[in-house]
C-alpha positions in Angstrom: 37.1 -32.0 -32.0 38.1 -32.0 -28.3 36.9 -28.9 -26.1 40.0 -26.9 -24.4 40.3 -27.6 -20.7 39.7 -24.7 -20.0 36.6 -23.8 -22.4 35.0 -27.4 -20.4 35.8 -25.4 -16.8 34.6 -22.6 -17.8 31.5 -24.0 -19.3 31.0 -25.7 -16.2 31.2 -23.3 -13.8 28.7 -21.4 -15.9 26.4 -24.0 -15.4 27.1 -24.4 -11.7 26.4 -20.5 -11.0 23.4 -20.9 -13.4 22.1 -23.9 -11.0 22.9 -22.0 -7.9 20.9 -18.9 -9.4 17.8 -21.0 -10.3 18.0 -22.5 -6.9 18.5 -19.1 -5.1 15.4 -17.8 -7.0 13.5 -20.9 -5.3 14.8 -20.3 -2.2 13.8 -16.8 -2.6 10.2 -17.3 -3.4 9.5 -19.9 -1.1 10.4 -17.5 1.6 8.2 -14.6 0.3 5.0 -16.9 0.3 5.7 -18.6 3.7 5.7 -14.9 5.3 2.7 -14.3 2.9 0.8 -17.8 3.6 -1.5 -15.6 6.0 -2.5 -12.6 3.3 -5.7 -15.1 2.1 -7.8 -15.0 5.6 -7.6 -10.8 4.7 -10.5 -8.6 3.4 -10.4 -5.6 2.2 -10.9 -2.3 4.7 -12.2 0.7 4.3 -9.1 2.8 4.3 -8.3 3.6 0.0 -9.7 0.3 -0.6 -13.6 1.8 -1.2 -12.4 4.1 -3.6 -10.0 2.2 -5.5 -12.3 -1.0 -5.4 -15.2 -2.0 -3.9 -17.0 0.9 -4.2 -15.8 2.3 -7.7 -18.1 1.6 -10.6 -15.5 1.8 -13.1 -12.9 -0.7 -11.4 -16.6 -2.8 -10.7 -17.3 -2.8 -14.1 -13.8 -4.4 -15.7 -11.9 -4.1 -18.8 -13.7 -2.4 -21.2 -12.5 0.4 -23.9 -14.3 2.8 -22.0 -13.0 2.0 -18.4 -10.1 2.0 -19.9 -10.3 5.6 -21.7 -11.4 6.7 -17.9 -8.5 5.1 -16.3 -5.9 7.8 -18.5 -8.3 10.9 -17.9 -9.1 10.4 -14.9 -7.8 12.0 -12.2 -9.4 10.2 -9.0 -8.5 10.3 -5.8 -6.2 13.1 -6.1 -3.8 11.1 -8.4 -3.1 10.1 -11.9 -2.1 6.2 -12.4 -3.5 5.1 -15.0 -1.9 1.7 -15.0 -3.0 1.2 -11.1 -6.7 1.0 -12.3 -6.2 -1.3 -15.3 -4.8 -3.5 -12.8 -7.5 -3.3 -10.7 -9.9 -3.6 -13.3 -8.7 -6.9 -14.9 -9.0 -8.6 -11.1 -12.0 -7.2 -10.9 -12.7 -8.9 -14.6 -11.2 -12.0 -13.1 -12.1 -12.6 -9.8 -15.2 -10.0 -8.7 -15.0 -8.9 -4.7 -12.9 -11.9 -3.8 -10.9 -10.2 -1.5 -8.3 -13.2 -1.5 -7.8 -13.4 -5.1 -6.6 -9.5 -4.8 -4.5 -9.7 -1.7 -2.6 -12.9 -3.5 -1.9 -10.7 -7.3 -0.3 -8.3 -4.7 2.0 -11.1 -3.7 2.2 -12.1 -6.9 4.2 -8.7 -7.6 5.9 -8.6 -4.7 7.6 -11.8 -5.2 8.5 -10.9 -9.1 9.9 -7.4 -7.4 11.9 -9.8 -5.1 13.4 -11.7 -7.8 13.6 -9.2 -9.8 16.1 -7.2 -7.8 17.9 -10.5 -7.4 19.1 -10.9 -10.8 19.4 -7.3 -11.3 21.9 -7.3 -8.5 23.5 -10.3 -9.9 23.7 -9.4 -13.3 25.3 -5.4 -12.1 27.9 -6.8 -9.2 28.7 -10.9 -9.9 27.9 -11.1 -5.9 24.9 -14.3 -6.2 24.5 -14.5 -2.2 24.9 -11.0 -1.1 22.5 -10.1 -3.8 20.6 -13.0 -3.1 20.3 -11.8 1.0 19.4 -7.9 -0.1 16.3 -9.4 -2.5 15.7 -11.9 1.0 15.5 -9.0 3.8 13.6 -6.7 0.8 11.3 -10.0 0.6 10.5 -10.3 4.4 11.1 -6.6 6.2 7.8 -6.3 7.8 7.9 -2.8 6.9 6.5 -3.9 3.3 4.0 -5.6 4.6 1.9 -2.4 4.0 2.7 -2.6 0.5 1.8 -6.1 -0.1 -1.6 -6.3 2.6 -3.2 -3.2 1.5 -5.2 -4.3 -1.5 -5.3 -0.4 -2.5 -1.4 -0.2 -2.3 -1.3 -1.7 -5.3 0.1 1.1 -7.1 3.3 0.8 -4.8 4.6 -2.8 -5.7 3.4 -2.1 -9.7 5.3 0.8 -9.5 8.3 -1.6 -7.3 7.6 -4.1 -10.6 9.1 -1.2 -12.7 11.6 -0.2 -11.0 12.9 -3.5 -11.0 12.7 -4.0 -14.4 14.6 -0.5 -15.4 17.0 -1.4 -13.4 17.9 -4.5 -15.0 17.0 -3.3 -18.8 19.6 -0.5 -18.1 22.3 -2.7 -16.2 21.8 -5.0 -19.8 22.1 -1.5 -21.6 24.7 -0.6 -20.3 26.8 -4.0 -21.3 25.4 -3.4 -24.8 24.6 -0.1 -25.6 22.0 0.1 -28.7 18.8 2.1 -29.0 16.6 -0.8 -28.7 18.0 -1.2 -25.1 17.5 2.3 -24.3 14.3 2.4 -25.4 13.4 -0.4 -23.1 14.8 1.6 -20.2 12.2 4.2 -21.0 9.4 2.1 -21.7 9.6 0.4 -18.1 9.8 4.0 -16.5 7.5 5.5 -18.7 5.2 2.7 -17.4 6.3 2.7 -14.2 5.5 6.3 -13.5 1.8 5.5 -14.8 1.5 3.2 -11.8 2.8 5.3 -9.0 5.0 8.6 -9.4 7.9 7.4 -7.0 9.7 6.5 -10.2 10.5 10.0 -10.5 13.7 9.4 -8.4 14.8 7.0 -10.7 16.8 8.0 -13.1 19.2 9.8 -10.3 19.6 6.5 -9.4 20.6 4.9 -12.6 23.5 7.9 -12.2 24.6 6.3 -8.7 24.6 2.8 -10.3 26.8 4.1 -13.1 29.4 4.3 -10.5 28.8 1.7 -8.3 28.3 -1.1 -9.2 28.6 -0.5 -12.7 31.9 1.7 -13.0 30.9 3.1 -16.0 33.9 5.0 -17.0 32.3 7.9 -18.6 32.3 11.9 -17.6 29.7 12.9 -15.1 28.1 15.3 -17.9 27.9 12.8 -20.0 26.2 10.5 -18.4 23.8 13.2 -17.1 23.2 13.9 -21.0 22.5 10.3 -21.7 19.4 10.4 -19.6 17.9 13.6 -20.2 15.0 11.9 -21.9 14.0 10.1 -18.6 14.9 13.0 -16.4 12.1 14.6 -19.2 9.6 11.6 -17.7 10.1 12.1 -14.6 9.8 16.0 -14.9 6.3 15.4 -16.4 4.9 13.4 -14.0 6.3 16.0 -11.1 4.2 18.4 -13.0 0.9 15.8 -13.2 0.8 14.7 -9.9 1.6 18.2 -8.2 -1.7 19.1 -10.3 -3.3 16.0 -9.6 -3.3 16.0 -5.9 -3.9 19.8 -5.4 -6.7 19.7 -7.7 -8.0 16.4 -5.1 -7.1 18.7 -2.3 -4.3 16.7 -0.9 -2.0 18.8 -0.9 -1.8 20.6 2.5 -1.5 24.2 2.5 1.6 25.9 4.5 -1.1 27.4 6.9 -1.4 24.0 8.5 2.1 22.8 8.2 4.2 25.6 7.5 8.0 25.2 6.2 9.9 25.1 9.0 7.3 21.9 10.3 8.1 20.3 7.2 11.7 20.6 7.1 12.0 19.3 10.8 9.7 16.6 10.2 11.9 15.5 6.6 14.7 15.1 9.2 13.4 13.5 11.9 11.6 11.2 9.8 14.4 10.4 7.4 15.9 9.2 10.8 12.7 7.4 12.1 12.6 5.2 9.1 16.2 4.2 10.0 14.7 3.2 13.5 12.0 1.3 11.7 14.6 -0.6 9.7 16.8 -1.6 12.4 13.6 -2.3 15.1 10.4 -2.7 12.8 8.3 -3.1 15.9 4.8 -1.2 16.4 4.2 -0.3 12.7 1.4 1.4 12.2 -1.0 2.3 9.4 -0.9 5.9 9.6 1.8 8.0 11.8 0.2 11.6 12.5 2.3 14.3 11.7 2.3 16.2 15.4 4.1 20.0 14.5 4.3 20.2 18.5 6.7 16.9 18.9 9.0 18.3 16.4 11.0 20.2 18.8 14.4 21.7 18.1 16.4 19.2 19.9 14.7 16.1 17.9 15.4 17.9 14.5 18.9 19.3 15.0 19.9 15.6 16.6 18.4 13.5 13.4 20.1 16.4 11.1 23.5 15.6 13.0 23.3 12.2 12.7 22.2 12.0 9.1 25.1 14.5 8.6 26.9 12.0 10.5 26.2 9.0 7.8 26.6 11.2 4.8 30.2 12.0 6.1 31.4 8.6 6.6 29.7 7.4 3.3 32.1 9.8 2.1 34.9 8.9 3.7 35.3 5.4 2.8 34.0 6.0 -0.7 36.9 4.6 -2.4 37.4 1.3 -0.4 33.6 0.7 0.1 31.5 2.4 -2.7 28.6 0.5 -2.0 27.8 2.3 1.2 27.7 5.5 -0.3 25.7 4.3 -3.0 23.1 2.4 -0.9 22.7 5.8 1.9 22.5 7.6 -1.6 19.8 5.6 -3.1 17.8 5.9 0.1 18.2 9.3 0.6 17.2 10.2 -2.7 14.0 8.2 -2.7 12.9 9.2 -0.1 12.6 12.9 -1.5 9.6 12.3 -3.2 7.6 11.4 -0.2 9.4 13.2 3.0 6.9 15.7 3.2 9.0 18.9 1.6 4.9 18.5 -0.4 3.1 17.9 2.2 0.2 15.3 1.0 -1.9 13.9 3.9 -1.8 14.5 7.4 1.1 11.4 8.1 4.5 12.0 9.5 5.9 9.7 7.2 4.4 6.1 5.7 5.7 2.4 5.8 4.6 2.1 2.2 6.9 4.8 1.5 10.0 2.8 2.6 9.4 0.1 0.0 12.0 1.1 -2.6 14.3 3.2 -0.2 15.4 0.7 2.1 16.7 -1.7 -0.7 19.7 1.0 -0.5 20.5 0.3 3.1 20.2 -3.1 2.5 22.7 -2.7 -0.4 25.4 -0.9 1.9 24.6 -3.1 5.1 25.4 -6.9 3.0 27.9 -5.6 0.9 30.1 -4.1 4.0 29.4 -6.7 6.4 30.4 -9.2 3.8 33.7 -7.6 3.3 34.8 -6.8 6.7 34.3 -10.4 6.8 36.4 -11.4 3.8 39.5 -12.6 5.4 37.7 -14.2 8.0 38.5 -18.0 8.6 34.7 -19.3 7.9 33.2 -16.4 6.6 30.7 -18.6 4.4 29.1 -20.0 8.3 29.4 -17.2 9.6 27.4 -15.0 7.0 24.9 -17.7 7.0 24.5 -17.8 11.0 24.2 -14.0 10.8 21.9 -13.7 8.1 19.4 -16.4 9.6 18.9 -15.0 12.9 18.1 -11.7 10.9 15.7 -13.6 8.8 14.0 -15.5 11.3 13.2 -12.7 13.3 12.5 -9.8 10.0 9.9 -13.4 8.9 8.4 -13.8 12.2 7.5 -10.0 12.5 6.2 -9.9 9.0 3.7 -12.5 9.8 2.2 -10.8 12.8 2.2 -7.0 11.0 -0.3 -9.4 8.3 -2.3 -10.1 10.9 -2.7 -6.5 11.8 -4.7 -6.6 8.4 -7.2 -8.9 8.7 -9.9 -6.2 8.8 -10.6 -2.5 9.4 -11.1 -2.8 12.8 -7.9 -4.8 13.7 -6.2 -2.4 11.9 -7.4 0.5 13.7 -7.7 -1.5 17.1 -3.7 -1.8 16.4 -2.9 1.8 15.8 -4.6 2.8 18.8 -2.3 0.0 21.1 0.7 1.9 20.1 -0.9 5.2 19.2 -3.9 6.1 21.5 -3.7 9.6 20.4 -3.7 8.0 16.7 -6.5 10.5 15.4 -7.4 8.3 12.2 -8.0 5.3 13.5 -10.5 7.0 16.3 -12.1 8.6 13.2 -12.4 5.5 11.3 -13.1 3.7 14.4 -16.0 5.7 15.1 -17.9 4.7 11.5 -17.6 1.2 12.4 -19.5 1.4 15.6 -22.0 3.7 13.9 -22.2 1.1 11.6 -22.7 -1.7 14.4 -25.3 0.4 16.1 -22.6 1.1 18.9 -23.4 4.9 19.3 -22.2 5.6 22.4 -19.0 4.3 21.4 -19.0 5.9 18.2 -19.5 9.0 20.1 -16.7 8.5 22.2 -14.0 7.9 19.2 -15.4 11.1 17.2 -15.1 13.1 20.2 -11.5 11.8 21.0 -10.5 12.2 17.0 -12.1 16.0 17.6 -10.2 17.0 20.6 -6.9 15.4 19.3 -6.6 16.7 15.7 -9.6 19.3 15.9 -8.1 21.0 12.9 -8.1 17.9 10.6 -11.5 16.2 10.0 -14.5 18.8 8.4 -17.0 16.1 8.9 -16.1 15.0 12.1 -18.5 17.5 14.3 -21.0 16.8 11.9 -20.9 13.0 12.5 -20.7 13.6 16.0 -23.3 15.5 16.1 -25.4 13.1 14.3 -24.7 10.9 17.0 -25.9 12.9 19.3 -29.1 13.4 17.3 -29.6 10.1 17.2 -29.5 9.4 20.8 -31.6 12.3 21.6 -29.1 14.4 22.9 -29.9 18.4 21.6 -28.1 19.8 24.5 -24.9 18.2 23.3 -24.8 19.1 20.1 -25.9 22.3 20.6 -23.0 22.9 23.2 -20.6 21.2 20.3 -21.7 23.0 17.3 -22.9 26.8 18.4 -19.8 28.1 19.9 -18.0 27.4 17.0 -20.7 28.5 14.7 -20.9 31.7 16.9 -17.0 32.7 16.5 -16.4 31.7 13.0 -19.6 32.0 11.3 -17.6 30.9 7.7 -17.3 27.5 9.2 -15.9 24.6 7.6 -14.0 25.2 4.5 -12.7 23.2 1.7 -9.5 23.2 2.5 -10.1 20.6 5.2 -10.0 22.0 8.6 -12.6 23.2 11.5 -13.8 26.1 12.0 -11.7 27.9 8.9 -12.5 28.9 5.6 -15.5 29.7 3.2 -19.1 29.3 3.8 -19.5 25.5 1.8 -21.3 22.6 2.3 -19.7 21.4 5.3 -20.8 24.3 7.3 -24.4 23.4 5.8 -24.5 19.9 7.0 -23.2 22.0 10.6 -26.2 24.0 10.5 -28.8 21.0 9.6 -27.7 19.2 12.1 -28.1 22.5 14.9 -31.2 23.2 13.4 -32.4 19.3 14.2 -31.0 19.9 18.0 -33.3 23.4 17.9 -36.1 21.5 16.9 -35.8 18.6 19.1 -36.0 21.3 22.0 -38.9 22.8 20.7 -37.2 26.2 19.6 -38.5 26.2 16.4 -37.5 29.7 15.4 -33.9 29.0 16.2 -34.1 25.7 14.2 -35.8 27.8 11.1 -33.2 29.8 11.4 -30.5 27.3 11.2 -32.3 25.0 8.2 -32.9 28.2 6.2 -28.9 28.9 6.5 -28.1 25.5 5.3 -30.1 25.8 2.3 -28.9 29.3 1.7 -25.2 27.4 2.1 -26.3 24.6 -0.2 -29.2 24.9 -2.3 -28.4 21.5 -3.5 -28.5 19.5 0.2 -32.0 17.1 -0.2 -31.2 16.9 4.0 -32.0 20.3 5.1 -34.7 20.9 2.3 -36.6 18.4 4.0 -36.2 18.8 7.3 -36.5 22.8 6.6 -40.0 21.0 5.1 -40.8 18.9 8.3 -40.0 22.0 10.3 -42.7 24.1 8.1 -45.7 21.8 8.4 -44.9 21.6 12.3 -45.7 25.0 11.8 -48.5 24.8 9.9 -47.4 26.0 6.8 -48.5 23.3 4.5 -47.6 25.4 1.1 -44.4 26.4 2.1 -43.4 22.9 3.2 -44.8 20.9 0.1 -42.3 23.8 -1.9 -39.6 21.8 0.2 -40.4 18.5 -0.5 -40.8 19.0 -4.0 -37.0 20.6 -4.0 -36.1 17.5 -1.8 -37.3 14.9 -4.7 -36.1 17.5 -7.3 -32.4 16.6 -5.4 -33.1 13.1 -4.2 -35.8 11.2 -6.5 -35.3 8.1 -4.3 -35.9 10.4 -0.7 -37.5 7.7 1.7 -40.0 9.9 3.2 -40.3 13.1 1.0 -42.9 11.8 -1.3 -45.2 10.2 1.7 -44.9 14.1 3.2 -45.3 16.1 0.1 -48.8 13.7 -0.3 -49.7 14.7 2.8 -48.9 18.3 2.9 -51.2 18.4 -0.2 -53.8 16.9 1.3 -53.5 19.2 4.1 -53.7 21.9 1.5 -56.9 20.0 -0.1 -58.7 20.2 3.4 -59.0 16.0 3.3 -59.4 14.6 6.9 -56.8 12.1 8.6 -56.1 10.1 11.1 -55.2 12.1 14.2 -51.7 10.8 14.3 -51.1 11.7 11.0 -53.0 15.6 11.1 -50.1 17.8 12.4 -46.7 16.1 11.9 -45.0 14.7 8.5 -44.2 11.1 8.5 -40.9 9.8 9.3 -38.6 11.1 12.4 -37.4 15.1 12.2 -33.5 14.1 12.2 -31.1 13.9 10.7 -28.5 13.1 7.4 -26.1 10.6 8.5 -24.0 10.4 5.5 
């Protein structure tokens, strides 16, 4: 029996759209991995990427039912994503410390997000090359380049894998409502929100897309009713993380950034990320938050103009929905992580952007198509547009790679456009220590000091043990003392200098003083100082034993072999306790020595480095 005409064209043109989807995808990926090509030549650094890998026993030890159990109990690193260390764990299974293999599963994601959010947007709108060129800038924006480069990020495109895939469950859900479908919407945030809590948004979302570009034709309540049970999963992993990352002390209190600090920097970073969208040149690492640079004219000007946008989304709602619904997706996703919950020290984060700036996207290539509609050509010119844009979003993507390559070229970066970039100093100075390089190891923890001297507990007490190591007492005596003097509680827990609690901190403070005493010959001043730390921290193997050393300097042979014991009670594997506990009971015994060895313990009288 003969087909209808019609029935053949359409047929057809279903398999010419299919074609031009498949080839799209193609297109699509081969993009992503040309920007990526350079992502094998990285390693890992030493930002996030100890902790969540090469330095974490569990993620060493791969998938295995208990690593697994640890991975939902554990909270670790002031957060709760359980699938985020699975993940970790099975390339650790697969590929050890191959630093390659982990940077290329990141791509991996990435380009399945990119596709992904293709054929959602195709399957909710009709629109193959405008949703098509929003997957294509989301692909290359160098602004995710964080995302993808930072082996420890992770978490963000897992989390950008599920967001994809609700969004396209629920835009099939929505053409065939059953429970099965529903549930599939939940299982992809319930496991979404196990890889990174910025799913929490979500389901706000799935409300904007009911009107755009889904025009579902329900009531407002309604629809609000329909997705109570994921409003439920997002409300519990609010209430996780909030404990999670205040139980990690992340959370900063509002002593160091107070509301009003937070609220100015929500707005003027809301319009910063704009900035970064249109001109994603200098991105950084980290962006310290500065309270001082957020002055009244900066936040009442980025409130105006994002006042400004919201209005005119508004206006033109009826005749270009899309725009309000991209500015509202990115608005909205953005709550999360604007700093109203201040985690960190950073202004704002390009890793942050990842998800919100598929909005903007949405509302720039949707209106831009359309005001060129009845345009003669508008196929060429589209295409000439959307190259250039390409091209030059590609061409910065590669470069901000390279910015990756190791710690030190990332922090080497931050400092060219930041040098008042605080972090990277910091993390600066623990390479050179590690190179040997003290003097300029000195130099960065004395910069990160005087720049951010609230932020960094352990930063005098590195310094300082710079300073010990290059036989400098005066300087650290100068550095530490005055502070010691006027605050005696020292450093406290909640992460800032000269604030807080007695603690450990302000032990390792008064080792290190102690040392600088001792070095001097003011041995009473350094007994004094050693004898604080332990009273501080009974538990610190670094003071017992150079309270010990100080002892037998002294003489008291007993008293110091009481110390060493302590220190291998504490540290089992102490390099030179048990060689001075031998010979502080041998002093003890009355047994001759060498004359080098008769009035001084082995080993130098200095100081913990850790």
């Amino acid at each position: 029996m003969a087909v209808p005409f019609h029935r053949s064209l359409e047929r057809q043109g279903i398999r010419i759209e299919a074609r031009r989807i498949w080839v799209l995808g193609g297109c699509l990926i081969l993009l992503t991995g040309a920007v990526y090509s350079g992502i094998s030549d990285l390693d890992f650094v030493d930002i996030d990427d100890r902790p969540y890998v090469t330095a974490n026993a569990h993620v060493l030890g791969g998938l295995s039912m208990e690593s697994i159990r640890w991975a939902f109990v554990a909270v670790h690193e002031a957060n709760w994503h359980p699938l985020t260390w699975i993940s970790h764990m099975a390339d650790a299974a697969a590929f050890g410390l191959d630093a390659k293999a982990h940077h290329l599963v990141n791509v991996g994601f990435h380009m399945a997000n990119v596709l992904l959010l293709f054929l959602a947007l195709r399957g909710m709108t009709g629109r193959t090359f405008e949703s098509a060129f929003v997957a294509a800038l989301f692909a290359v924006h160098p602004i995710n380049v964080e995302s993808v480069a930072w082996v420890s990020q992770r978490k963000t495109v897992l989390c950008g894998f599920f967001w994809m895939l609700t969004i396209w469950t629920y835009a099939g859900y929505t053409r065939h409502p059953s429970r099965i479908g529903y549930a599939a919407v939940f299982a992809a945030l319930a496991l979404g929100l196990m890889a990174k809590p910025m799913l929490v948004s979500l389901p706000l979302v799935l409300l904007i897309l009911d009107r755009w570009p889904l025009h579902r034709n329900r009531r407002a309540a309604a629809l609000f009713l329909e997705k109570i049970p994921l409003f439920i999963l997002s409300g519990i992993s609010c209430a996780v993380t909030y404990i999670a990352q205040s139980a990690g002390g992340a959370v900063a209190d509002l002593e160091r950034f107070s509301l009003s600090v937070r609220f100015a920097n929500a707005a003027v970073s809301y319009a910063a990320y704009l900035g970064h969208l249109v001109w994603p040149i200098n991105l950084v690492f980290f962006y310290p938050l500065d309270p001082a640079g957020l002055t009244a004219g900066k936040m009442l000007g980025a409130a105006a103009a994002l006042a400004a946008v919201t209005a005119v989304a508004m206006g033109i709602r009826r005749r270009a929905p899309y725009v309000l619904a991209g500015w509202a997706w990115y608005v909205i996703t953005l709550v999360p992580v604007i700093g109203l919950v201040q985690v960190g020290g950073q202004a704002m984060a390009d890793r942050y952007a990842y998800l919100p700036f598929i909005g903007i996207f949405i509302g720039v290539v949707w209106g831009v198509s359309d005001l060129l509609k009845e345009r003669t050509g508008k196929k060429l010119v589209l295409a000439g547009i959307g190259a250039v844009v390409l091209i030059f979003l590609a061409a910065g993507a590669r470069q901000q790679v390279g910015c990756w390559k190791t710690s030190r070229a990332l922090y080497d970066h931050a400092l060219s456009v930041n040098p008042k970039n605080h972090l990277a100093h910091y993390n600066i100075a623990g390479l050179k220590v590690d190179a040997g390089k003290l003097d300029e190891a000195a130099s960065h923890y004395a910069e990160a000091i005087r720049i951010a001297p609230g932020v960094y507990p352990h930063a005098p007490h590195n310094l300082s043990s710079v300073l010990l190591a290059q036989r400098k007492p005066d300087d650290v005596i100068a550095l530490l003392r005055p502070a010691l003097e006027h605050n005696p509680a020292g450093v406290g827990d909640a992460g800032t200098w000269g604030r807080g609690a007695a603690d450990p901190a302000e032990a390792r403070l008064r080792n290190n003083l102690g040392s600088a005493y001792a070095i001097q010959g003011k041995l009473n001043d350094a007994l004094e100082q050693y004898g604080e730390a332990v009273r501080l921290d009974p538990h610190y193997d670094g003071a017992q034993f150079n309270l010990g050393n100080l002892l037998a300097r002294q003489g008291k042979w007993a008293e110091a072999g009481e110390r060493y014991t302590e220190t291998l009670k504490l540290n089992p594997n102490h390099p030179r306790a048990r060689a001075n506990l031998e010979l502080a009971r041998r002093k003890m015994s009355g047994n001759s020595f060498p004359a080098e060895q008769s009035d001084k313990p082995a080993g130098r009288q200095n100081v913990d480095q850790r």
